[in-house]
C-alpha positions as CSV (number, residue, x, y, z in Angstrom):
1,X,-24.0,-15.7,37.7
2,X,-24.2,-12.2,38.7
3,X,-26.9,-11.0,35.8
4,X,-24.8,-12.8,33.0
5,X,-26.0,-15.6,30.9
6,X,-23.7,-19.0,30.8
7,X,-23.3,-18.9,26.9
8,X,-22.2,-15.3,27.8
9,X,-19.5,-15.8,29.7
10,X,-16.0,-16.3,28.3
11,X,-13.8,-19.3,29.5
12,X,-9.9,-17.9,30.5
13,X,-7.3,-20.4,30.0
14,X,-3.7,-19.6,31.8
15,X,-0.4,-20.9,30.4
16,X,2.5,-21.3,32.4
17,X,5.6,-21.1,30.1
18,X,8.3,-23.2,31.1
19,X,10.8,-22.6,28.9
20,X,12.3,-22.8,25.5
21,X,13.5,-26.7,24.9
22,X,14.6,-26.8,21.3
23,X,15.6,-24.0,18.7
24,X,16.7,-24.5,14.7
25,X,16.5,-23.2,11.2
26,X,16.3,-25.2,8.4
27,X,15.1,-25.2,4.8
28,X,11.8,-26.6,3.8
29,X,12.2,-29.5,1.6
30,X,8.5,-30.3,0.8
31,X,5.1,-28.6,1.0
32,X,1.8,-31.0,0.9
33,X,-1.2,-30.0,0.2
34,X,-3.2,-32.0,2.2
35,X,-6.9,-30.7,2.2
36,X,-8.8,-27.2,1.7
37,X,-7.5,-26.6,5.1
38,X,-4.0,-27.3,5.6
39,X,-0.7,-28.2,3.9
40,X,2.1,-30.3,5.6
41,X,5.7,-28.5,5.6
42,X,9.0,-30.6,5.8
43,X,12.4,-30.4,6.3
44,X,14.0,-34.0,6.1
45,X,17.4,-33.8,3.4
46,X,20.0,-35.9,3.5
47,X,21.1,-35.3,7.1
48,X,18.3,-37.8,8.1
49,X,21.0,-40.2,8.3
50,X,23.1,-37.8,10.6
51,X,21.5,-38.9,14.7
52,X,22.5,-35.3,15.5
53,X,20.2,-33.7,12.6
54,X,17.1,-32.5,13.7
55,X,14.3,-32.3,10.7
56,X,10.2,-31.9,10.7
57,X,7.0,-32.7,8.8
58,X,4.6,-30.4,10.3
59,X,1.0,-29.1,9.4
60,X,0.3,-25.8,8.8
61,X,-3.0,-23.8,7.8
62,X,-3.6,-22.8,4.1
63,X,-2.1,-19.4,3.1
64,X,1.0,-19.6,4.9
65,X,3.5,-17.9,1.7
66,X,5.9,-20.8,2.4
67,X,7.7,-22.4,-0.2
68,X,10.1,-25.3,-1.1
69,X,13.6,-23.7,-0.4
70,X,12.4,-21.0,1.9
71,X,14.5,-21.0,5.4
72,X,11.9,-21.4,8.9
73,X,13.2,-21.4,12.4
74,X,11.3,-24.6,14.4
75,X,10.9,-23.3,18.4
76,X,9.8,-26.1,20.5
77,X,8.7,-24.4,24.1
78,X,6.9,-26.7,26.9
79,X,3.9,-24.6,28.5
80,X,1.5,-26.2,31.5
């Protein structure tokens, strides 16, 4: 290995972006704390009813600033 040790080496990962599938704002409804790690942010309201509304429950690391009422934009992007 050319003088380097194996546990010196770092491993290179390549992403292929294929493009941008979904894009939308909404307001976060509920924040979860659910351990020392992580909460759980979600954006549900009453367009659940509504098969056009798109909501989320997503998990997030700890210190993130993000409240119930604050406004996040939700990117969805496929990558290979």
């Amino acid at each position: 290995m050319d003088g380097y040790a194996k546990s010196d080496l770092i491993s290179i990962h390549v992403t292929f972006f294929m493009g941008k599938l979904l894009e939308f704002e909404s307001e976060i409804e509920f924040v979860a704390d659910i351990n020392e790690h992580k909460d759980c942010l979600m954006s549900q309201d009453l367009t659940r009813d509504n098969p056009n509304a798109l909501w989320f429950n997503i998990d997030i690391p700890k210190g993130h600033g993000i409240k119930i009422g604050d406004r996040v934009r939700v990117t969805v992007e496929k990558i290979q």
